[in-house]
N, CA, C and O atoms as a MOPAC input file, in Angstrom:
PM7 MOZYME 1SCF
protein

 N     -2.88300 1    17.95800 1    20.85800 1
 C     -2.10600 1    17.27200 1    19.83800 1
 C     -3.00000 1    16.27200 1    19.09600 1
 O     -3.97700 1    15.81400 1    19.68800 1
 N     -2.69000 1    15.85100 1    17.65500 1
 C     -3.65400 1    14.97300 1    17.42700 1
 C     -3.65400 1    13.41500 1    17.67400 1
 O     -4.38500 1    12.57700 1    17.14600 1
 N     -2.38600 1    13.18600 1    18.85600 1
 C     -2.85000 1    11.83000 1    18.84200 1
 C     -3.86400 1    12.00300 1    20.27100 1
 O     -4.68600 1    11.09000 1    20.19000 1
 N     -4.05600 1    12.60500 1    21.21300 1
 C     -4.31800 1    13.23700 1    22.11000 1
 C     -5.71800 1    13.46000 1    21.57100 1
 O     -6.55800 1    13.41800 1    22.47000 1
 N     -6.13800 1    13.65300 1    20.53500 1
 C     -7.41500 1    13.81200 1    19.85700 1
 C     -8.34500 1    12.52800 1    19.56700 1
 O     -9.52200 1    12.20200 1    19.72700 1
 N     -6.93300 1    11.88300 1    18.95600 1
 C     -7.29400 1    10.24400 1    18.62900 1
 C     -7.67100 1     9.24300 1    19.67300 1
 O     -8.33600 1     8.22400 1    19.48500 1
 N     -7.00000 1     9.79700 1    21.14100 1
 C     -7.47600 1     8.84500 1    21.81900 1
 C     -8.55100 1     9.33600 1    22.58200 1
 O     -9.11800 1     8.50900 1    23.29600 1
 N     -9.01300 1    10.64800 1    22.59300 1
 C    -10.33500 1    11.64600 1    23.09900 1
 C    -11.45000 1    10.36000 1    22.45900 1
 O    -12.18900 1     9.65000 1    23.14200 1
 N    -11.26700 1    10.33700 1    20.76000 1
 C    -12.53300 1     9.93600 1    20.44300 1
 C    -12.37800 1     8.54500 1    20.34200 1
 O    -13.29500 1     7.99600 1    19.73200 1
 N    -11.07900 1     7.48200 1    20.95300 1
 C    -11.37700 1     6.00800 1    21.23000 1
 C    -11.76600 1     6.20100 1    22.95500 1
 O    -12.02600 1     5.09300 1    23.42500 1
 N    -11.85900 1     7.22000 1    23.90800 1
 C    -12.10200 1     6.84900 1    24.90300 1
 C    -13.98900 1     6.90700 1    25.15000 1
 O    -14.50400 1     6.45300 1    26.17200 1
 N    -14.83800 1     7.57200 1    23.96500 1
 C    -15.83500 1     7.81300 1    23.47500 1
 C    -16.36900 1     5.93300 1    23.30600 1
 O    -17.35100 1     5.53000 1    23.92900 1
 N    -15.74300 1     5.21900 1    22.61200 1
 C    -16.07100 1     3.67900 1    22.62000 1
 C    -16.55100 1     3.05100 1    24.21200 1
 O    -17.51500 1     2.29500 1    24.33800 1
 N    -15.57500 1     3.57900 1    25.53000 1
 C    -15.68200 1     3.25300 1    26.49200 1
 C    -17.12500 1     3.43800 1    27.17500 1
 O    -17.29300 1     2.90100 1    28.27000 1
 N    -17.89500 1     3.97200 1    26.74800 1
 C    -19.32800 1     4.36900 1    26.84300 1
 C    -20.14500 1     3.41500 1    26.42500 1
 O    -21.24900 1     3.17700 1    26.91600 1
 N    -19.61500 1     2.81900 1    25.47300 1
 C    -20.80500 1     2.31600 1    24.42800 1
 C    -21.15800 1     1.30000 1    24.96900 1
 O    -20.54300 1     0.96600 1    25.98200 1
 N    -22.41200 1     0.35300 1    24.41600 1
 C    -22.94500 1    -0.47200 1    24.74600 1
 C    -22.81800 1    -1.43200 1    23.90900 1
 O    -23.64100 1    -2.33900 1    24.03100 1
 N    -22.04300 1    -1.52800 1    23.08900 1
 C    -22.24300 1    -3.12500 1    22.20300 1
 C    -21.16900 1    -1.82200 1    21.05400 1
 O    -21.39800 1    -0.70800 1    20.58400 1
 N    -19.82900 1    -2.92600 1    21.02000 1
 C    -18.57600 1    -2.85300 1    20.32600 1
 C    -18.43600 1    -3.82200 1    19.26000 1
 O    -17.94500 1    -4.91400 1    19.54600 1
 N    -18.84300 1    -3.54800 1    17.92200 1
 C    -18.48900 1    -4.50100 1    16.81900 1
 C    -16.76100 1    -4.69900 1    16.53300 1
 O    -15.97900 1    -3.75200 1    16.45000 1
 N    -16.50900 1    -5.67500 1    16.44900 1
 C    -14.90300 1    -5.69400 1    15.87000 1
 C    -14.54300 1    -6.43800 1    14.58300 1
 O    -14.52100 1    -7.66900 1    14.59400 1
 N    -14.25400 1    -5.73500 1    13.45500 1
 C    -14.56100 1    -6.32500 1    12.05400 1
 C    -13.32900 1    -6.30600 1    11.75500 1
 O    -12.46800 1    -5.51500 1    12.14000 1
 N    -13.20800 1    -7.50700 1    10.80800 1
 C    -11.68000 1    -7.47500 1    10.15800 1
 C    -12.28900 1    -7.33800 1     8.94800 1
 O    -13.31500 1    -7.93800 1     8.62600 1
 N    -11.40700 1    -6.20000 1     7.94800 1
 C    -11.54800 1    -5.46100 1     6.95800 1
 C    -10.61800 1    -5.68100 1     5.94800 1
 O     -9.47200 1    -5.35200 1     6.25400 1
 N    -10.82200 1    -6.28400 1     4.48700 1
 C     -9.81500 1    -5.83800 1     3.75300 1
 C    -10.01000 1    -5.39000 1     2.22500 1
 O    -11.19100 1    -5.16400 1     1.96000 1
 N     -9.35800 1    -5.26000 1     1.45000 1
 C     -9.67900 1    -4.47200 1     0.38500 1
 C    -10.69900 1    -5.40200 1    -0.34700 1
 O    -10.90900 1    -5.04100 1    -1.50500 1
 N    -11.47700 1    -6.66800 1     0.11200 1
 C    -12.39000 1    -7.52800 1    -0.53200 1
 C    -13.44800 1    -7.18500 1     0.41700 1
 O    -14.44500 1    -6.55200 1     0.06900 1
 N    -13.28200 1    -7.51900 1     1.39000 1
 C    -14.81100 1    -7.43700 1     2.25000 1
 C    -14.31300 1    -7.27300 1     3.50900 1
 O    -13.10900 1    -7.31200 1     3.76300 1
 N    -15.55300 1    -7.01300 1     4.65900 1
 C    -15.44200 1    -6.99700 1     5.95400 1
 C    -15.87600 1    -8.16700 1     6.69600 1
 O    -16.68900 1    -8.78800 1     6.01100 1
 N    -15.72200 1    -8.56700 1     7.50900 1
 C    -16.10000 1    -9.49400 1     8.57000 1
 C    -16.38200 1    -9.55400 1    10.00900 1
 O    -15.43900 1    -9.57600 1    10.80000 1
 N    -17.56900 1    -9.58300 1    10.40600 1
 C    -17.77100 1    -9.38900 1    12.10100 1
 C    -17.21700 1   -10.38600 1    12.80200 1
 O    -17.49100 1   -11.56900 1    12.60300 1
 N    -16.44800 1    -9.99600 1    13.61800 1
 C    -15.13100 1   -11.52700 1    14.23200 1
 C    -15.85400 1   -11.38200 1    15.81400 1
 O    -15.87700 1   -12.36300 1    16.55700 1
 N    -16.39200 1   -10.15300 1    16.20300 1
 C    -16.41000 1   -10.21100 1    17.65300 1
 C    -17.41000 1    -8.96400 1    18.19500 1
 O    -17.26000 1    -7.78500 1    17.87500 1
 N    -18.50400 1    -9.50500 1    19.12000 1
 C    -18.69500 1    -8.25300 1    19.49300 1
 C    -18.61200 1    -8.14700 1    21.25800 1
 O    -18.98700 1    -8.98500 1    22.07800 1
 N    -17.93000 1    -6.69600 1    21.50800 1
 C    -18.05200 1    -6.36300 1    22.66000 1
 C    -19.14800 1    -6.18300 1    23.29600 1
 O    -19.96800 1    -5.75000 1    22.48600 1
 N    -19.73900 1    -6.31500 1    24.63000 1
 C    -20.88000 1    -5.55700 1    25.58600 1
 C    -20.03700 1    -5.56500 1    27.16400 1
 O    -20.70400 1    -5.30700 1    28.16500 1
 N    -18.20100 1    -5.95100 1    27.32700 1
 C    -18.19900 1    -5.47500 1    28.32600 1
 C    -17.94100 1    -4.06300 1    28.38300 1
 O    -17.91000 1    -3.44200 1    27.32100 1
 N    -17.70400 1    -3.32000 1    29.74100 1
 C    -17.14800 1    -2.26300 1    30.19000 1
 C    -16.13200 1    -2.02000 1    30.14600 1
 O    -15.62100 1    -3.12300 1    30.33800 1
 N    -15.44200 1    -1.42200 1    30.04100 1
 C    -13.53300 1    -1.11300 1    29.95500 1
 C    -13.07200 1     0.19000 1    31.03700 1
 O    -13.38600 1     1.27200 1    30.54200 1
 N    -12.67700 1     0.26700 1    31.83400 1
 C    -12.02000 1     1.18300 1    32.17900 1
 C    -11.26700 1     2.21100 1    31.87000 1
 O    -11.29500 1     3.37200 1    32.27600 1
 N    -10.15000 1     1.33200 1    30.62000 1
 C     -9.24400 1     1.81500 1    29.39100 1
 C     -9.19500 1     1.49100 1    28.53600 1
 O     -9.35000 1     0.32900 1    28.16000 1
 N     -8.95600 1     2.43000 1    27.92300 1
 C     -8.86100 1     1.86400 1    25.88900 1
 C     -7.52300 1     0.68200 1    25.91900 1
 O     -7.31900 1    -0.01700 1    24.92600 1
 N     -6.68700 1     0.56400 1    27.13400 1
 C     -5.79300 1    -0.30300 1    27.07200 1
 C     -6.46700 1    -1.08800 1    26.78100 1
 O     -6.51400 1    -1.68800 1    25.70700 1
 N     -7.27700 1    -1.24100 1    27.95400 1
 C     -8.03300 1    -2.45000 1    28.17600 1
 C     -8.83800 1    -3.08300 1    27.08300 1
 O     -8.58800 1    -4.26300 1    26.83700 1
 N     -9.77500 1    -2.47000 1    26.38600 1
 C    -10.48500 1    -2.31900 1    25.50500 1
 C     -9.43100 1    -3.03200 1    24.32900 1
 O     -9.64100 1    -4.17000 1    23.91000 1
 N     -8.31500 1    -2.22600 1    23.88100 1
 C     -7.89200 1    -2.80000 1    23.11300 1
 C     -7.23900 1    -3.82900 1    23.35800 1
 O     -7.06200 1    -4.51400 1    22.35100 1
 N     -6.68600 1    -4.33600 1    24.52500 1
 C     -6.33300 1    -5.51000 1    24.87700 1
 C     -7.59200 1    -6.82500 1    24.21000 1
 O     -7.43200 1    -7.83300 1    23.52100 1
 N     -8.39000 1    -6.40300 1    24.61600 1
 C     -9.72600 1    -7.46100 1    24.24400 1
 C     -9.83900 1    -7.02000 1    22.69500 1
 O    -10.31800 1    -7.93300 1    22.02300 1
 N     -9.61400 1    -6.18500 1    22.15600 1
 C     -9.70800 1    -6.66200 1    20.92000 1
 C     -8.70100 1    -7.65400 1    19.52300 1
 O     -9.01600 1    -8.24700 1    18.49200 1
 N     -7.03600 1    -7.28500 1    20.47800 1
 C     -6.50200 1    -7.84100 1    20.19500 1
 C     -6.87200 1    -9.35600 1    20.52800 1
 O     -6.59700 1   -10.17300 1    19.64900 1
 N     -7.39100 1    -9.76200 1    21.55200 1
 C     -7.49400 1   -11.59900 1    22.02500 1
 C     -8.31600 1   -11.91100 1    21.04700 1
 O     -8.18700 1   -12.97200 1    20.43400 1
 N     -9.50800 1   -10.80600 1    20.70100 1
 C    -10.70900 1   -11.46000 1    19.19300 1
 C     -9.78700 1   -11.59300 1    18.48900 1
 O     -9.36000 1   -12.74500 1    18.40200 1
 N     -9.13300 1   -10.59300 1    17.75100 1
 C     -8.07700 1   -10.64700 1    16.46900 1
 C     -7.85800 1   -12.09800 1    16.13500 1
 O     -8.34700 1   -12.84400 1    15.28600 1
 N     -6.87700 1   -12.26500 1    17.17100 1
 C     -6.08600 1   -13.28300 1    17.57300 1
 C     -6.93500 1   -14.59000 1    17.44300 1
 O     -6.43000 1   -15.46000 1    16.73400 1
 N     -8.20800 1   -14.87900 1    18.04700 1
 C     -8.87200 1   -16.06200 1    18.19100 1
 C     -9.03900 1   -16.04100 1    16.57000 1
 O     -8.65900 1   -17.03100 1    15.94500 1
 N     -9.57600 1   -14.97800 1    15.91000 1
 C    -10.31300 1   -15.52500 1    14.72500 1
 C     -9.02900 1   -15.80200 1    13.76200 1
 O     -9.05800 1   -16.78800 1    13.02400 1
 N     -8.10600 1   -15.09100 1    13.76800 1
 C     -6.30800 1   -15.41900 1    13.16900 1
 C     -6.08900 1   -17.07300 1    13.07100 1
 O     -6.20000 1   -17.76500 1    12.05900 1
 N     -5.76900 1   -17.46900 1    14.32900 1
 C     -5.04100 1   -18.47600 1    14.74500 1
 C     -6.16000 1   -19.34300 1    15.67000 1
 O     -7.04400 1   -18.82600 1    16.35300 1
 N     -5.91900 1   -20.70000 1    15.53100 1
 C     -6.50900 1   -21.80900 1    16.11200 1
 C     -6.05900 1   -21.90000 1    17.45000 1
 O     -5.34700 1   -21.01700 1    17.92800 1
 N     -6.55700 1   -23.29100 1    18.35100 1
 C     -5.99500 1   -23.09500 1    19.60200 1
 C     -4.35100 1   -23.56400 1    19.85300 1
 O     -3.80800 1   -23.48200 1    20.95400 1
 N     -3.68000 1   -24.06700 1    18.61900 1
 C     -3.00100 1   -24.61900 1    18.41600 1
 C     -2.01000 1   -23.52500 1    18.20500 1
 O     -1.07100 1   -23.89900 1    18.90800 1
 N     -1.69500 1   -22.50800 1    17.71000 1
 C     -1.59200 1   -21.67600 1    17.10100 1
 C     -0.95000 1   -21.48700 1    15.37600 1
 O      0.03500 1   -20.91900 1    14.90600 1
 N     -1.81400 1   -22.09600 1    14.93100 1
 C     -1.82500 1   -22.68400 1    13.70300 1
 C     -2.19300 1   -21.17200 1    12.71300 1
 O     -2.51900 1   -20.35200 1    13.57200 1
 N     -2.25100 1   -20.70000 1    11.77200 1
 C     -2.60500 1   -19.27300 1    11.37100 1
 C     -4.26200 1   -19.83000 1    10.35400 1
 O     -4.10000 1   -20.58200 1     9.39200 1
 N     -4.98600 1   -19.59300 1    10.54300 1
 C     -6.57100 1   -19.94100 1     9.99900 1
 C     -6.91600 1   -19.09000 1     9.06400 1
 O     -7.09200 1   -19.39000 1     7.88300 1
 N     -7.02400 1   -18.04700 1     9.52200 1
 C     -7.31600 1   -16.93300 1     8.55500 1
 C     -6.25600 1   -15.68800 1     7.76800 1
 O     -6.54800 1   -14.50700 1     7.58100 1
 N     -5.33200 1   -16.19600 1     7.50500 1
 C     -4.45500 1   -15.90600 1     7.10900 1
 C     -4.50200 1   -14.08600 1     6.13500 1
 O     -3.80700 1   -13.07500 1     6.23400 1
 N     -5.41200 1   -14.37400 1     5.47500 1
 C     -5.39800 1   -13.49900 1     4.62600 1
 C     -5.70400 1   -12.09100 1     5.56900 1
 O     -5.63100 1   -10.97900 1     5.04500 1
 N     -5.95300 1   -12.21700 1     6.60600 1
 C     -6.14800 1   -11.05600 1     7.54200 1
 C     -6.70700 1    -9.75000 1     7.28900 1
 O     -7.93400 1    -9.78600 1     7.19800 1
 N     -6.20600 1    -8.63900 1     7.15000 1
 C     -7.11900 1    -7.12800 1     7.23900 1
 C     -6.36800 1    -6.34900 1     8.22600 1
 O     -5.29000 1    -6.33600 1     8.82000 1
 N     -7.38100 1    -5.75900 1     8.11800 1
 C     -6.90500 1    -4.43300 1     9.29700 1
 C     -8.22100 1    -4.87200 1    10.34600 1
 O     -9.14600 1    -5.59900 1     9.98500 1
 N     -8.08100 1    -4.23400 1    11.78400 1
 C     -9.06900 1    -4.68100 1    12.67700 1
 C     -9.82100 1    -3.50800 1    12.90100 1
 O     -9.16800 1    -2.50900 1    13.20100 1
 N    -11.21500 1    -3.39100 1    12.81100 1
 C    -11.45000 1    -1.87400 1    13.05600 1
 C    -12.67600 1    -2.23200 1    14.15900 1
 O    -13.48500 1    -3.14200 1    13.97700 1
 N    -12.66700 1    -1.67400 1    14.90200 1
 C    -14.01400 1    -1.28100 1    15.81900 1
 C    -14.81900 1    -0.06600 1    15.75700 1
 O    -14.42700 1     1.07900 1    15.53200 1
 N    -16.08300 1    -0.50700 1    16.00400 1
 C    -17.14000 1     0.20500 1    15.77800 1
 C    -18.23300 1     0.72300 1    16.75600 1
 O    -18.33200 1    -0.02800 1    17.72600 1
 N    -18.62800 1     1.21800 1    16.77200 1
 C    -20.05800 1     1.49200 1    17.39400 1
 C    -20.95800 1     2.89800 1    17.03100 1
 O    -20.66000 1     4.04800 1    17.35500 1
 N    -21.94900 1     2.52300 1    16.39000 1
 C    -22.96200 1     3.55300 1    16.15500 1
 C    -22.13400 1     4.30700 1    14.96000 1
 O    -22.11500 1     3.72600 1    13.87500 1
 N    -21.56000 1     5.35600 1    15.05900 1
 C    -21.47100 1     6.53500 1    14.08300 1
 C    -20.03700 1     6.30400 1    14.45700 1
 O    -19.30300 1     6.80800 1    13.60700 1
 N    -19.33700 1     5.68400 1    15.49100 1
 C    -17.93700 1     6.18100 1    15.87800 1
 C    -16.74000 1     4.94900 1    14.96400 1
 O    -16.94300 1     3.97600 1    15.69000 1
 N    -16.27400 1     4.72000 1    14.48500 1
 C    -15.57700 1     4.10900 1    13.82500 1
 C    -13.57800 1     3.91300 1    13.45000 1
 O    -13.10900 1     4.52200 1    12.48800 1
 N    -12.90200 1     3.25600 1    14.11100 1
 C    -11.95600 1     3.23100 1    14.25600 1
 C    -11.15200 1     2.07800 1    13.36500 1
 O    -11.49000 1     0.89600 1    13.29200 1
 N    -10.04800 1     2.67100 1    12.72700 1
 C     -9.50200 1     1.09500 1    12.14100 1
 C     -7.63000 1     0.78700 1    12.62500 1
 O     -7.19700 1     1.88700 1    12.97000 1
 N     -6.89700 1     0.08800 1    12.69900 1
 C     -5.42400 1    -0.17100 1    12.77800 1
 C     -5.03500 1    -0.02100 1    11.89100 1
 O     -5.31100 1    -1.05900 1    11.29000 1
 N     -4.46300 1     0.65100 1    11.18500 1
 C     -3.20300 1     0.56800 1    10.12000 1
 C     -1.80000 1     0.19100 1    10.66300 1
 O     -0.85100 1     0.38800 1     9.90400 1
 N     -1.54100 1    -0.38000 1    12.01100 1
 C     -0.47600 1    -0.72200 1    12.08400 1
 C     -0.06700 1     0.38200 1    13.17600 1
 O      0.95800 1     0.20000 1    13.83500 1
 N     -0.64200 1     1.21200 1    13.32000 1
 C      0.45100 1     2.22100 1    13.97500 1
 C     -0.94100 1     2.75700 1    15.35600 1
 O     -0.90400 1     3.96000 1    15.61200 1
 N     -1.75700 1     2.13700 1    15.94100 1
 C     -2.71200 1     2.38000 1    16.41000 1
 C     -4.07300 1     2.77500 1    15.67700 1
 O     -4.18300 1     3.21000 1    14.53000 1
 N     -5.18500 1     2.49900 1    16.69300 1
 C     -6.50600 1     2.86300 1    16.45500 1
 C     -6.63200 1     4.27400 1    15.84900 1
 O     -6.38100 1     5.29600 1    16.48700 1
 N     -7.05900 1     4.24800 1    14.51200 1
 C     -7.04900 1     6.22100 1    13.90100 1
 C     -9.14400 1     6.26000 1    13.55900 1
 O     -9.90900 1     5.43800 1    13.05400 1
 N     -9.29000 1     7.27400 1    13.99600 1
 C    -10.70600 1     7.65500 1    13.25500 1
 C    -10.81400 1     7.38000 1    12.29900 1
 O     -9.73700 1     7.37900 1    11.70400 1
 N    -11.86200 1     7.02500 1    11.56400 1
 C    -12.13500 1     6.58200 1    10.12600 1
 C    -12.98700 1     8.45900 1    10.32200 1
 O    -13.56500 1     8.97700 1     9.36700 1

């Protein structure tokens, strides 16, 4: 199936060695975070990318900082993933 596909090539990230996490929007991109741990699961994985999201979003206060936001996409090497809202899709 193709979400079954989609998560074939986010479990491909779980390999990698250094995970960029950029917030993207129709002006520019931004490097908010990079991964070098290990993940077990893309849960997991995406769990930690949501906490970057989140840090670079909102203060410790939870005040909203960067408001103008994006989509969150992670990266590594050639493999490239972004959120539209409805989960991690291949770019």
């Amino acid at each position: 199936s193709p979400t079954e596909r989609k998560m074939t090539n986010i479990n491909k990230l779980l390999e990698a060695d250094t995970i960029e996490v950029i917030m993207e929007n129709h002006y520019d991109k931004t490097l908010i975070g990079t991964i070098t741990d290990k993940f077990e699961t893309t849960e997991a994985l995406t769990e930690e990318v949501e906490r970057i999201v989140d840090d670079y979003m909102y203060d410790e206060n939870g005040n909203l900082i960067n408001g103008e936001g994006g989509f969150p996409v992670i990266k590594s090497g050639d493999l490239e993933f972004i959120h539209l809202g409805n989960g991690y899709e291949a770019r």
